[in-house]
mmCIF file as Biopython writes it, N, C-alpha, C and O atoms, coordinates in Angstrom:
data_model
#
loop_
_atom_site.group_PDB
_atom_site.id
_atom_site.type_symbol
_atom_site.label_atom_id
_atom_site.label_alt_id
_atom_site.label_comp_id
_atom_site.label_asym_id
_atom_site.label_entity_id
_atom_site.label_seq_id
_atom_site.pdbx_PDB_ins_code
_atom_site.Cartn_x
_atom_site.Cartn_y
_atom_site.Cartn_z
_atom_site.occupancy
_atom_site.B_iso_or_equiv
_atom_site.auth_seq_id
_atom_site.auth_asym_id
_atom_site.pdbx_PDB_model_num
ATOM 1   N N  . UNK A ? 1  ? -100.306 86.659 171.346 1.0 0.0 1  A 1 
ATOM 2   C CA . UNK A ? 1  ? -100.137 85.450 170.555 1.0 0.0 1  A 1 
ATOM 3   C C  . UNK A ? 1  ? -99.567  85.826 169.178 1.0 0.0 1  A 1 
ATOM 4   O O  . UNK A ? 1  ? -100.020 86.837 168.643 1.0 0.0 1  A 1 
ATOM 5   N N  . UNK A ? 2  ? -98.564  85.070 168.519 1.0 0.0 2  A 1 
ATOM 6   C CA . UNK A ? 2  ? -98.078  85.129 167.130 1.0 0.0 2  A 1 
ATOM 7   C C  . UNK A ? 2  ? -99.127  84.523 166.196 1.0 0.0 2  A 1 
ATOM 8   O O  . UNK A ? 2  ? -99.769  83.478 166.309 1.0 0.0 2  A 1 
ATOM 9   N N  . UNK A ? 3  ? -99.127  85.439 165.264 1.0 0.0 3  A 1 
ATOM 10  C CA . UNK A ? 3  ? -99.854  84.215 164.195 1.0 0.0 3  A 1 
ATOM 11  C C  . UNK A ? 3  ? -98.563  84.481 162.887 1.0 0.0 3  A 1 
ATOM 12  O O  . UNK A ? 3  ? -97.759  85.388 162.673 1.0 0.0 3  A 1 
ATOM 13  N N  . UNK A ? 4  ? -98.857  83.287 162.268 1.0 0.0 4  A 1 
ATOM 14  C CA . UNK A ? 4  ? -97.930  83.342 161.368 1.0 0.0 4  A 1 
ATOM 15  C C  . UNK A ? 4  ? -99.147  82.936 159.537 1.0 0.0 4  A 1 
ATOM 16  O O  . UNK A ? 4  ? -100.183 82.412 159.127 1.0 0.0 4  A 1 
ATOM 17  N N  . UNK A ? 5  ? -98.115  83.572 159.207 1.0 0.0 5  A 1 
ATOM 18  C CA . UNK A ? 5  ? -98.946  83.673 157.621 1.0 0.0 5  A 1 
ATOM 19  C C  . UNK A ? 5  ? -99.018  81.934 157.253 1.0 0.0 5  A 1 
ATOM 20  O O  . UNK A ? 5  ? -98.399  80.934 157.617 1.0 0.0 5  A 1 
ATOM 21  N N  . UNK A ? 6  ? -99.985  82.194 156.454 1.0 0.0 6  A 1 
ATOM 22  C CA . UNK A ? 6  ? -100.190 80.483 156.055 1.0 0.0 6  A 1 
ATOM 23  C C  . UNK A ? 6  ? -98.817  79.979 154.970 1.0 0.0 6  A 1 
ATOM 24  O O  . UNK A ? 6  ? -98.152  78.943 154.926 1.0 0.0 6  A 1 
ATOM 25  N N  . UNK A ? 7  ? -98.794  80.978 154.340 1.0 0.0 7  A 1 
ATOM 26  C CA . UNK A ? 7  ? -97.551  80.803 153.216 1.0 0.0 7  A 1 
ATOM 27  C C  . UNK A ? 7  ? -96.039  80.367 153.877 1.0 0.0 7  A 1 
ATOM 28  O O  . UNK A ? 7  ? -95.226  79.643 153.302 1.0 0.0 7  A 1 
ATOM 29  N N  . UNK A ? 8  ? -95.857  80.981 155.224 1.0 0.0 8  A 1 
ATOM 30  C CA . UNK A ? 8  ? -94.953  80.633 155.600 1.0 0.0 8  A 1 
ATOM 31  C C  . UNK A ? 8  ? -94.491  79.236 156.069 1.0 0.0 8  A 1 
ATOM 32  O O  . UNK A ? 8  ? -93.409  78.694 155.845 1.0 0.0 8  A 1 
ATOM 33  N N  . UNK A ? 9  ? -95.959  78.588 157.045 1.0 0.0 9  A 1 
ATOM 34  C CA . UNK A ? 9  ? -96.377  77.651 157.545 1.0 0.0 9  A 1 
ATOM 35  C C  . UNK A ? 9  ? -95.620  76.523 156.138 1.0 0.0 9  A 1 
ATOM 36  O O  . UNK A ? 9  ? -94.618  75.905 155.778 1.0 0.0 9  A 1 
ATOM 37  N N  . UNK A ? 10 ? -96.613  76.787 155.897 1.0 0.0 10 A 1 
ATOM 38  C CA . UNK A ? 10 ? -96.363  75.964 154.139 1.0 0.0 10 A 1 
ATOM 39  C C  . UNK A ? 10 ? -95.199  75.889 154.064 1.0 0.0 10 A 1 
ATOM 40  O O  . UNK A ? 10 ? -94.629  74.814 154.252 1.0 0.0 10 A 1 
ATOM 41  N N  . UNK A ? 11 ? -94.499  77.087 153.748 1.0 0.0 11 A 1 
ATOM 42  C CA . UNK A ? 11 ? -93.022  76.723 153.298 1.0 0.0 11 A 1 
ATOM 43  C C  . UNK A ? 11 ? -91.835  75.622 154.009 1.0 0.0 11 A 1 
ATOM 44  O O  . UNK A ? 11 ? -90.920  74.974 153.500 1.0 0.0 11 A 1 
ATOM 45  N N  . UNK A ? 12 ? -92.493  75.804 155.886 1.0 0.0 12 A 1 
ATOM 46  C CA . UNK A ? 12 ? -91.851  75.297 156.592 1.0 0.0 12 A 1 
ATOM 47  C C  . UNK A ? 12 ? -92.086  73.825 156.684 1.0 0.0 12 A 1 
ATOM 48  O O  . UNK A ? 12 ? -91.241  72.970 156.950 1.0 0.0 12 A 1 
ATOM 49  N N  . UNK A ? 13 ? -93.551  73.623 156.385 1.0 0.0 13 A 1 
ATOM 50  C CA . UNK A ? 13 ? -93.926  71.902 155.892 1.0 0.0 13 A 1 
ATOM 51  C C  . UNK A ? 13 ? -93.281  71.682 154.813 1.0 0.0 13 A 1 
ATOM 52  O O  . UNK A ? 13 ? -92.732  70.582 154.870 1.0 0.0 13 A 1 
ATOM 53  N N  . UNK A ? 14 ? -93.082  72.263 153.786 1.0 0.0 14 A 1 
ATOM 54  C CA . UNK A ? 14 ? -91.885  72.248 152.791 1.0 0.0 14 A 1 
ATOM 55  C C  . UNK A ? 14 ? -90.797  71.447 153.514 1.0 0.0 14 A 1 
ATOM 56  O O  . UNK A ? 14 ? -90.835  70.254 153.816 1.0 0.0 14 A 1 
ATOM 57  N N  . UNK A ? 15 ? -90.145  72.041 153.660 1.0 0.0 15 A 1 
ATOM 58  C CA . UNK A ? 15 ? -88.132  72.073 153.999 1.0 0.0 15 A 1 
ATOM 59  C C  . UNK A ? 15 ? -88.747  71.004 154.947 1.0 0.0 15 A 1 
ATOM 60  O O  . UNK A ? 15 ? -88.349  69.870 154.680 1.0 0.0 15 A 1 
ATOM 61  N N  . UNK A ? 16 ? -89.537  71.073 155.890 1.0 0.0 16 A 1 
ATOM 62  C CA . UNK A ? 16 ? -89.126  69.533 156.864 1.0 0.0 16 A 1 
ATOM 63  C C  . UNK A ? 16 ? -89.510  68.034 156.198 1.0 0.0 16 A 1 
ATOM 64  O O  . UNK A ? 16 ? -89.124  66.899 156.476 1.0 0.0 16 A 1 
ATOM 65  N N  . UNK A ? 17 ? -90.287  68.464 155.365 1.0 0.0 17 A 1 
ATOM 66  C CA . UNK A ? 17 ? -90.484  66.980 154.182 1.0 0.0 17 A 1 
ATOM 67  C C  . UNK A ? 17 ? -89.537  66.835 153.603 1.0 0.0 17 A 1 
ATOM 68  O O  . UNK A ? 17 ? -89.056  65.707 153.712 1.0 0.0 17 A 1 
ATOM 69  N N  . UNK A ? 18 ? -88.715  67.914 152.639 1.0 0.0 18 A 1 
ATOM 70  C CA . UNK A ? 18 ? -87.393  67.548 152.105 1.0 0.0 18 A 1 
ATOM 71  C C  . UNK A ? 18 ? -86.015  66.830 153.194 1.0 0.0 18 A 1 
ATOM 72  O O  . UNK A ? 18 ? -85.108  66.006 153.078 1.0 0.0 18 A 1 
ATOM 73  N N  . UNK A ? 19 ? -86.518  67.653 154.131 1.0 0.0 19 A 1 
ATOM 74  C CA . UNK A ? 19 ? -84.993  67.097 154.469 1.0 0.0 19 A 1 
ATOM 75  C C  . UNK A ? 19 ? -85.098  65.721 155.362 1.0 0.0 19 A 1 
ATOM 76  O O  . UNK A ? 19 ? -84.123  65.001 155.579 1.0 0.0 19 A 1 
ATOM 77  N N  . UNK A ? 20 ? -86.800  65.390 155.987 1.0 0.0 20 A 1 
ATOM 78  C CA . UNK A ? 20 ? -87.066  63.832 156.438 1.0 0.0 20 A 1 
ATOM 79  C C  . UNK A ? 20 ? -86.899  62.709 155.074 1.0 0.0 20 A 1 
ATOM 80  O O  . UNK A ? 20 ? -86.824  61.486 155.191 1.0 0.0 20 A 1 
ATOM 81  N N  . UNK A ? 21 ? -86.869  63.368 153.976 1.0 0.0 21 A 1 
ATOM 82  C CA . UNK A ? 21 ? -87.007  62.372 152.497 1.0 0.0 21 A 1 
ATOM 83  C C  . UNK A ? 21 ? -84.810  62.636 152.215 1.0 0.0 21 A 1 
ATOM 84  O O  . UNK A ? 21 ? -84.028  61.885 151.633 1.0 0.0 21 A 1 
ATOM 85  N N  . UNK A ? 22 ? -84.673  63.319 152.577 1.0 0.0 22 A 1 
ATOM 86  C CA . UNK A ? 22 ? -83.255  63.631 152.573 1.0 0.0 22 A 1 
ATOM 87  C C  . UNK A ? 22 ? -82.427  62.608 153.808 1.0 0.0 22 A 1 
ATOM 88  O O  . UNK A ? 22 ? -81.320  62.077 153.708 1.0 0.0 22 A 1 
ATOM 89  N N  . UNK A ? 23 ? -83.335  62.566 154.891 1.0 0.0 23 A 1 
ATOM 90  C CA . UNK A ? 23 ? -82.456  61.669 155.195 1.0 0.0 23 A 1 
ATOM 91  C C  . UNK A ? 23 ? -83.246  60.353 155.364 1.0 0.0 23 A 1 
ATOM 92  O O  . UNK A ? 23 ? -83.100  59.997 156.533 1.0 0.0 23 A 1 
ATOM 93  N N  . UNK A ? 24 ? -83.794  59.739 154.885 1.0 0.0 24 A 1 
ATOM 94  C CA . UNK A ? 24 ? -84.400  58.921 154.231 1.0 0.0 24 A 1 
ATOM 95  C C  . UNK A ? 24 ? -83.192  58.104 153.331 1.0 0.0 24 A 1 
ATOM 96  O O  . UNK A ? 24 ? -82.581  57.078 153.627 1.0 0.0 24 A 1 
ATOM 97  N N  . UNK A ? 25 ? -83.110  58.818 152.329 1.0 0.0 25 A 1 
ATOM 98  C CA . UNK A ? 25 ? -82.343  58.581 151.212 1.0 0.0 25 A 1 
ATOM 99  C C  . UNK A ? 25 ? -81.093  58.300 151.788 1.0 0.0 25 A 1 
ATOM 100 O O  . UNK A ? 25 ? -80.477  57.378 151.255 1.0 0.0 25 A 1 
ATOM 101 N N  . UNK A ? 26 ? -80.609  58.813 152.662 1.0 0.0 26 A 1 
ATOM 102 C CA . UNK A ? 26 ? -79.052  58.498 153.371 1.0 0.0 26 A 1 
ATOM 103 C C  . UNK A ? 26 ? -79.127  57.449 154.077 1.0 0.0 26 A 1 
ATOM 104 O O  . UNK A ? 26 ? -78.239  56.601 153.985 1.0 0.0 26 A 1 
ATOM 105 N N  . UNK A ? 27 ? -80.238  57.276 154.961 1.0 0.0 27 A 1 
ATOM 106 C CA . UNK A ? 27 ? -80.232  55.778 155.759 1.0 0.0 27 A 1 
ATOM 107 C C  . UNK A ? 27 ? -80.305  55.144 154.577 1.0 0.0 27 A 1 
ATOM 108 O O  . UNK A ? 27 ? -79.163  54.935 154.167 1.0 0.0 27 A 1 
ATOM 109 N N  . UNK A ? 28 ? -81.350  54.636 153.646 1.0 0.0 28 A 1 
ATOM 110 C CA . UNK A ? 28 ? -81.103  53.930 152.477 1.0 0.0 28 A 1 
ATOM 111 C C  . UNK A ? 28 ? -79.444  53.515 151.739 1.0 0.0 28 A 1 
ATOM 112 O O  . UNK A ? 28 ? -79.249  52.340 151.426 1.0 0.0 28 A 1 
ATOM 113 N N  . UNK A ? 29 ? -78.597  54.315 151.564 1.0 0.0 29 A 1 
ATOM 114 C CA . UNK A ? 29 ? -77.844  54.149 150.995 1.0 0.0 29 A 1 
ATOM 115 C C  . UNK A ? 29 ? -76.560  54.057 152.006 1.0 0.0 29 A 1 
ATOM 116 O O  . UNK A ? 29 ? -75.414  54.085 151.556 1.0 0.0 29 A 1 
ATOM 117 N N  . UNK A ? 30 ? -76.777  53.968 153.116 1.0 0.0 30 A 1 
ATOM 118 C CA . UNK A ? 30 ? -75.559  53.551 154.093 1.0 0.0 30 A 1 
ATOM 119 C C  . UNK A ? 30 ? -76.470  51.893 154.675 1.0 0.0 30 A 1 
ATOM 120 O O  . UNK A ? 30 ? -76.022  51.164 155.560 1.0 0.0 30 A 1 
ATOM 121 N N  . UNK A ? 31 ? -77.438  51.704 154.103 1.0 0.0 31 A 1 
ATOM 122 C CA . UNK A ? 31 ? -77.819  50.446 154.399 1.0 0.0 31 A 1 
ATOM 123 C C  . UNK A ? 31 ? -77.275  49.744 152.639 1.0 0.0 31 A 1 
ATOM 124 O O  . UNK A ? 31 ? -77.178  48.517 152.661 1.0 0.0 31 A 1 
ATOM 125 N N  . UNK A ? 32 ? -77.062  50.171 151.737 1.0 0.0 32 A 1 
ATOM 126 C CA . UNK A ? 32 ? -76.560  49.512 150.774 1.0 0.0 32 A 1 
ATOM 127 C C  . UNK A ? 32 ? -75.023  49.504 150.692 1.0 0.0 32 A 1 
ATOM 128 O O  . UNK A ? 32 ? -74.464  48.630 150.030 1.0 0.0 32 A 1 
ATOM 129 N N  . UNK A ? 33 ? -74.304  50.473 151.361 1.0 0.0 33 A 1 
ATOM 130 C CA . UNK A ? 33 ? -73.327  50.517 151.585 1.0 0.0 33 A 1 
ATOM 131 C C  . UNK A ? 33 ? -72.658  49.451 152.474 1.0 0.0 33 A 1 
ATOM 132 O O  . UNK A ? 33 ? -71.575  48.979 152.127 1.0 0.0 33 A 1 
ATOM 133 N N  . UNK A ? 34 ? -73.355  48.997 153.778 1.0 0.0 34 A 1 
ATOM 134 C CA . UNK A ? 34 ? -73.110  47.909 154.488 1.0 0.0 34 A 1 
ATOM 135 C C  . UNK A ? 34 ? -73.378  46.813 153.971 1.0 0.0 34 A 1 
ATOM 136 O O  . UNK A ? 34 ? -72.784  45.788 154.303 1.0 0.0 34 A 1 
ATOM 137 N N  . UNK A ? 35 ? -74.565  46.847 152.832 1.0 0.0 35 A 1 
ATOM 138 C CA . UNK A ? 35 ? -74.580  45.411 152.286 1.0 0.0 35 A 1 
ATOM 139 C C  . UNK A ? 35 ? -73.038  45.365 151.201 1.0 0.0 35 A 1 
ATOM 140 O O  . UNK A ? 35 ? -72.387  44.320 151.236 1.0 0.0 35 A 1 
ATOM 141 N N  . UNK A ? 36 ? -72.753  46.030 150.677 1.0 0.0 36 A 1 
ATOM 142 C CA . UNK A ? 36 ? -71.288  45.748 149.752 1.0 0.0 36 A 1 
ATOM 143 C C  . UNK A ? 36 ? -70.726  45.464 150.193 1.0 0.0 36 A 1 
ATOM 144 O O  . UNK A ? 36 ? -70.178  44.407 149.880 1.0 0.0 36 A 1 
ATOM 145 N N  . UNK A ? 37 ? -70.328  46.245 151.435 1.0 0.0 37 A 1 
ATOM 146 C CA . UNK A ? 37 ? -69.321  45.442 151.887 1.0 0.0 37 A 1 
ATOM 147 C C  . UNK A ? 37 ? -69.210  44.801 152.888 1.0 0.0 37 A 1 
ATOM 148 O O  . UNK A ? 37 ? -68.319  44.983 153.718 1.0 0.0 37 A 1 
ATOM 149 N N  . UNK A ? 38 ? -70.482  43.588 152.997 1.0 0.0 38 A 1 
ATOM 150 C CA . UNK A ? 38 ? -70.367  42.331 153.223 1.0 0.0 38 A 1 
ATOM 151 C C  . UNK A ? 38 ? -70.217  41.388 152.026 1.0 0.0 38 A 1 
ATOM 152 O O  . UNK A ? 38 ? -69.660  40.290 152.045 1.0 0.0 38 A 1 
ATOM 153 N N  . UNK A ? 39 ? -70.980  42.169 150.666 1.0 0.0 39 A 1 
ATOM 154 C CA . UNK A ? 39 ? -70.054  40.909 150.200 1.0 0.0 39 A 1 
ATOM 155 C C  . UNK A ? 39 ? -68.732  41.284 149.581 1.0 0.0 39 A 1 
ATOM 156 O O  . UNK A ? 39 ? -67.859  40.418 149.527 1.0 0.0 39 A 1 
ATOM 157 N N  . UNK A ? 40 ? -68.528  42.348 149.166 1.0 0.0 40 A 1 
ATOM 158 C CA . UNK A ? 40 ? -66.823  42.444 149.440 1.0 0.0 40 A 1 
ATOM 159 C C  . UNK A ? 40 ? -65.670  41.418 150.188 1.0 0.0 40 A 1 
ATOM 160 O O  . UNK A ? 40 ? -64.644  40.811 149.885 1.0 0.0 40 A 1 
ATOM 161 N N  . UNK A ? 41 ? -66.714  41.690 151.591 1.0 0.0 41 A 1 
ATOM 162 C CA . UNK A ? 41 ? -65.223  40.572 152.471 1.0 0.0 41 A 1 
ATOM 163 C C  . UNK A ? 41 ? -65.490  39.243 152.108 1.0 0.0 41 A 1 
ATOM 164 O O  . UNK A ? 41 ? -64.540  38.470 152.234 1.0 0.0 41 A 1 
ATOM 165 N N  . UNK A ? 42 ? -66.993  38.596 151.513 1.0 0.0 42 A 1 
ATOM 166 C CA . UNK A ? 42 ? -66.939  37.472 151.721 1.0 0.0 42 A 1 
ATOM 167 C C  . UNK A ? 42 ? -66.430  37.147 149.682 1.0 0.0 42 A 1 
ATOM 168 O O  . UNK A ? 42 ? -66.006  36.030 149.387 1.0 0.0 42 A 1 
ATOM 169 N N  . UNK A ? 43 ? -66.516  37.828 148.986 1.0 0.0 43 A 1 
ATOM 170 C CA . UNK A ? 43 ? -65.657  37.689 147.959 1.0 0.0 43 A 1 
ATOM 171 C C  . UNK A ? 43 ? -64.415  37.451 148.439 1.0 0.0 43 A 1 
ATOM 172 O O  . UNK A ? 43 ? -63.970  36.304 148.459 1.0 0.0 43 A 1 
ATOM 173 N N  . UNK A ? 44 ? -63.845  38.304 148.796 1.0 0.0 44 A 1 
ATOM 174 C CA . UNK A ? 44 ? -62.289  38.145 149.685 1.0 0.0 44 A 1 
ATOM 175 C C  . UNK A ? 44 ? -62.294  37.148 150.292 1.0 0.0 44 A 1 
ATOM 176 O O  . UNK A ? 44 ? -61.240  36.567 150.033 1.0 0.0 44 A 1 
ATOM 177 N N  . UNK A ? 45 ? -62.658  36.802 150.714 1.0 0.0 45 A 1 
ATOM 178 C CA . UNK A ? 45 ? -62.782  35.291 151.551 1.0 0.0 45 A 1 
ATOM 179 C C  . UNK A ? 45 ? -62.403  33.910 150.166 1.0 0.0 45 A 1 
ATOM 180 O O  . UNK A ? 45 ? -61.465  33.124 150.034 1.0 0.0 45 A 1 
ATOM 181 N N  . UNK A ? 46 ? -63.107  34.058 149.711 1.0 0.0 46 A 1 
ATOM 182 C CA . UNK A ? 46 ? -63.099  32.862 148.042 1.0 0.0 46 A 1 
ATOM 183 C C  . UNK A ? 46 ? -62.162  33.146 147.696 1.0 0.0 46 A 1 
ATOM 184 O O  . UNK A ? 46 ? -61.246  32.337 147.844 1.0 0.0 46 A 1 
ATOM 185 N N  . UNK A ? 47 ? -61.888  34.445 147.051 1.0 0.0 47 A 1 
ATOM 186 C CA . UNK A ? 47 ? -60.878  35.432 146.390 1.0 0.0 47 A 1 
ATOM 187 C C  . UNK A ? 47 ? -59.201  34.393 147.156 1.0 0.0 47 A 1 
ATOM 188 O O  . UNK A ? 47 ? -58.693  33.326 146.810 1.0 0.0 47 A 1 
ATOM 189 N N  . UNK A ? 48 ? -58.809  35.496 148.371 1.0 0.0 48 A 1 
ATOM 190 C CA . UNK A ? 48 ? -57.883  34.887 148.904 1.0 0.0 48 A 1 
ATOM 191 C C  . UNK A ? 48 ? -57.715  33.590 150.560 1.0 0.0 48 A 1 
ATOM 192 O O  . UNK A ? 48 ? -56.791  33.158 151.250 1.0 0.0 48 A 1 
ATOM 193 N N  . UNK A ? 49 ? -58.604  33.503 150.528 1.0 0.0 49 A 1 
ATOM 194 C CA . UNK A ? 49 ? -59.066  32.426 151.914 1.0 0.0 49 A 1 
ATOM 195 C C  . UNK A ? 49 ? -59.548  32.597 153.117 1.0 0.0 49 A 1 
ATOM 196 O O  . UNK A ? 49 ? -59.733  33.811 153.204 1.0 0.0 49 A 1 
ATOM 197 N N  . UNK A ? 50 ? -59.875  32.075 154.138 1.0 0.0 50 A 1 
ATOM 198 C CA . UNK A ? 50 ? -60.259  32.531 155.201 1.0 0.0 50 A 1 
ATOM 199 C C  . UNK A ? 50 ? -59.559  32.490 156.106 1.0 0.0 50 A 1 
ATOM 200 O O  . UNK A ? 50 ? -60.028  32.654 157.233 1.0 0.0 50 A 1 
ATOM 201 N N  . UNK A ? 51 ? -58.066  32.235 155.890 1.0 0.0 51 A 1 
ATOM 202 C CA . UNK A ? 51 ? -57.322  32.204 157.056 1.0 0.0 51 A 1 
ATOM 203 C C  . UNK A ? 51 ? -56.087  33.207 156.752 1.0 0.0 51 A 1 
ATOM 204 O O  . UNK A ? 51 ? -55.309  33.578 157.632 1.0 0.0 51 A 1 
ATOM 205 N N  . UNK A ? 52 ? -56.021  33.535 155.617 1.0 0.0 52 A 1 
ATOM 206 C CA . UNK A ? 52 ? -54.950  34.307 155.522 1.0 0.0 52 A 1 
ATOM 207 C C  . UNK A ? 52 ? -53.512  33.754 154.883 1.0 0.0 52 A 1 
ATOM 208 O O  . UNK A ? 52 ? -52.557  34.454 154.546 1.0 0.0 52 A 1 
ATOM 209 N N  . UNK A ? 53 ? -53.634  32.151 154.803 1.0 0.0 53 A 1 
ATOM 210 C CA . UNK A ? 53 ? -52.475  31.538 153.833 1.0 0.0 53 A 1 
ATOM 211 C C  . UNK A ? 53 ? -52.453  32.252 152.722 1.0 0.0 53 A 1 
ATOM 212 O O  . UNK A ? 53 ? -53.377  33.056 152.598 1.0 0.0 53 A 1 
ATOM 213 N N  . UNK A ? 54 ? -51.476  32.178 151.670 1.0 0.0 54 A 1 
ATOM 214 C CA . UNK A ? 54 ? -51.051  32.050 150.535 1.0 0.0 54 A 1 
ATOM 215 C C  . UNK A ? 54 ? -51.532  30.929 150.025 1.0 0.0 54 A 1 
ATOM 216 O O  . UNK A ? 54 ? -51.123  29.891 150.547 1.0 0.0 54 A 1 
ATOM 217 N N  . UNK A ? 55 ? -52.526  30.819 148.873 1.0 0.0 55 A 1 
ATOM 218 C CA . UNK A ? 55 ? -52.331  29.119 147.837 1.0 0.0 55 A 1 
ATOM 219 C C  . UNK A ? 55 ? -52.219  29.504 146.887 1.0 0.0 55 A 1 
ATOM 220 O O  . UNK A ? 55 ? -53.285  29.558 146.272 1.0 0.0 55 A 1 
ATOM 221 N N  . UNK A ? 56 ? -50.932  30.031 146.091 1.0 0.0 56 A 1 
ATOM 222 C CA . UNK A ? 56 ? -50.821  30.658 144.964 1.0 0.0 56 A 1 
ATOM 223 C C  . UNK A ? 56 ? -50.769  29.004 144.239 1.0 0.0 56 A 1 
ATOM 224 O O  . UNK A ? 56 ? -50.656  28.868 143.020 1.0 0.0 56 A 1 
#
């Protein structure tokens, strides 16, 4: 059987908390990313119309 040092253990609960809070932070911000740009298009929409005419 392996045993492994406690310090190491530790370290490795370390790095897998950082990088579950790491990507944490990325789902977060590709969920704010999809919210912009919905309203992006729907600015664009007011902005220049919903059909694509010209009403200068």
């Amino acid at each position: 059987m392996i045993k492994h040092r406690a310090d190491s253990i530790q370290k490795l609960n370390d790095e897998q908390a950082a990088e579950a809070k790491k990507d944490k932070t990325i789902a977060e911000q590709a969920d704010t990313i999809e919210l912009l740009k919905g309203c992006i298009m729907e600015l664009a929409d007011v902005v220049y119309g919903d059909g694509g005419e010209v009403t200068a």
